[in-house]
N, C-alpha and C positions, 0 to 999 in steps of 0.2 A: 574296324581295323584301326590302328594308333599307329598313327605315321613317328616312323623312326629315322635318324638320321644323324651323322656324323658333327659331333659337337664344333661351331663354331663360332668367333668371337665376341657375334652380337647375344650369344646365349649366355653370356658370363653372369652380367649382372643378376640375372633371373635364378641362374645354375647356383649363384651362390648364395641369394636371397634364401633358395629351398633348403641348403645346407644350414646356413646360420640360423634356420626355425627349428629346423630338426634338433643340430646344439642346443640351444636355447630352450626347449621342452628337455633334453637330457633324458638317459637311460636307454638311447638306442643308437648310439655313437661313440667310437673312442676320444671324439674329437671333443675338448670339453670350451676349447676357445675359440672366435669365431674368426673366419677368416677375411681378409679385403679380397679386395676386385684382382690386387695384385697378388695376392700368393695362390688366391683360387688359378689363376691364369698358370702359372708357376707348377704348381700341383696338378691339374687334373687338364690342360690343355696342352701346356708348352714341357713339360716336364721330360727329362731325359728316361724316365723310367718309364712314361707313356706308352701304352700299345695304342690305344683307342679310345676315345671317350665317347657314346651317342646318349643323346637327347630324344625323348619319348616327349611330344607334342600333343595338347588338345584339340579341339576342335577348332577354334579360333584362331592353332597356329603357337600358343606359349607352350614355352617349356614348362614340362609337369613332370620330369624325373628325369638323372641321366646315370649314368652307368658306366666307371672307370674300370679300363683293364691293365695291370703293367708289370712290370719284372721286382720280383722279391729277393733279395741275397739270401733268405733264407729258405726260397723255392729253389728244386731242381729248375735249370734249365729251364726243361717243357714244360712246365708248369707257371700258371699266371693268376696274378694275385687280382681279384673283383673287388667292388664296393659299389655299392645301388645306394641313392636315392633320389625319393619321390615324394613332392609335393605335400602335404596334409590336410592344408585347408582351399580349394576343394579338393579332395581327393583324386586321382583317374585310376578308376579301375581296371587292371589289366595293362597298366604303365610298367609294370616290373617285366612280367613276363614278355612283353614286346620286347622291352629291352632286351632282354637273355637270349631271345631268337635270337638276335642280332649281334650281341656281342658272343655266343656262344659260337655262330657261323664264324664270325671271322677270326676268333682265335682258332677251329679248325684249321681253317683255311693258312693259317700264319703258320702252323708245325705244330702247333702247342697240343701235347696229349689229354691235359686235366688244367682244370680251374679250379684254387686255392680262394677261399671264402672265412676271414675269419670275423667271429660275433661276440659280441659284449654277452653272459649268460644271461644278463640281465634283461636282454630284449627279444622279448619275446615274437613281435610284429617278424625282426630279421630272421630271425634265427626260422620261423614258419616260412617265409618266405624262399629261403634254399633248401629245404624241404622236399616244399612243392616242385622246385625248378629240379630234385633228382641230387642234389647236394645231401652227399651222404657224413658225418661225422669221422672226424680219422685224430684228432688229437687235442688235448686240452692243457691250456697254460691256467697253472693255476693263480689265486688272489693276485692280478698284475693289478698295483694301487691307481690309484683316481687322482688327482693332484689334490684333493682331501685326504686321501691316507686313506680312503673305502680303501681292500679289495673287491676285482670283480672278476671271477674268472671269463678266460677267451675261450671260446669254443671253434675249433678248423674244423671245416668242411669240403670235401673235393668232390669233386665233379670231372667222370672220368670221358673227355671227347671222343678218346681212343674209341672205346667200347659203343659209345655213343645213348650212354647209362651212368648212371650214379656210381661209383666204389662202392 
């Protein structure tokens, strides 16, 4: 069992170590710059768009992935926008899905009907991963460019809480 737990302060540094490797390898991120200790705090801790953020722990006790949930102007209401990540190098397997228990319960618990999930086409690791977790396809942006001028299409995925099933 992958002890999970509501993201706090002293996990930043780590939380954002794992985000700026993920950048840094590229193609399974929109993010293509990396962030400091201060806008990660900003973003994914203290942010007014926040719902929750947990952290999925090793054995040891580090953070190995965490898992943002928060409000989109481009979502309904009951709908809440995700974004996972987890660790590379070592890997925890079964870091994601622990997450999603967890953040999936408590946006239940908060009103929320569905989870909004959107993915680079390009990556393939993400896009498998809400999948798995029941994330079904519902809409596609096409060529949004890359700050090189690629296109790469987005792919949205919901995740319907209501039903307690994928759309």
């Amino acid at each position: 069992m992958i002890a999970v737990r509501p993201m706090m302060p002293e996990d930043v540094a780590t939380a954002c170590r794992i985000l700026n490797e993920i950048i840094e390898i590229g193609g399974s991120t929109a993010f293509e710059i990396p962030f400091s200790d201060a806008l990660f705090v900003q973003s994914y801790l203290e942010g007014a768009d926040k719902i929750c953020t947990h952290v999925a722990l090793d054995d040891q006790g580090e953070v190995a992935g965490f898992q943002w949930l928060g409000m989109h102007d481009a979502l309904p209401q009951d709908c809440a926008d995700i974004a996972t990540f987890t660790r590379r190098h070592p890997a925890l397997k079964g870091a994601g899905r622990s997450l999603f228990a967890e953040t999936s319960k408590f946006a239940a618990a908060m009103g929320f009907t569905a989870i909004n999930a959107t993915i680079r086409a390009d990556n393939g690791m993400g896009l498998g991963y809400y999948d798995k977790m029941g994330f079904r396809d519902y809409s596609v942006a096409y060529g949004v460019p890359l700050q090189d001028g690629t296109p790469v299409d987005r792919i949205s995925k919901r995740f319907d809480l209501s039903a307690g099933a994928a759309l």
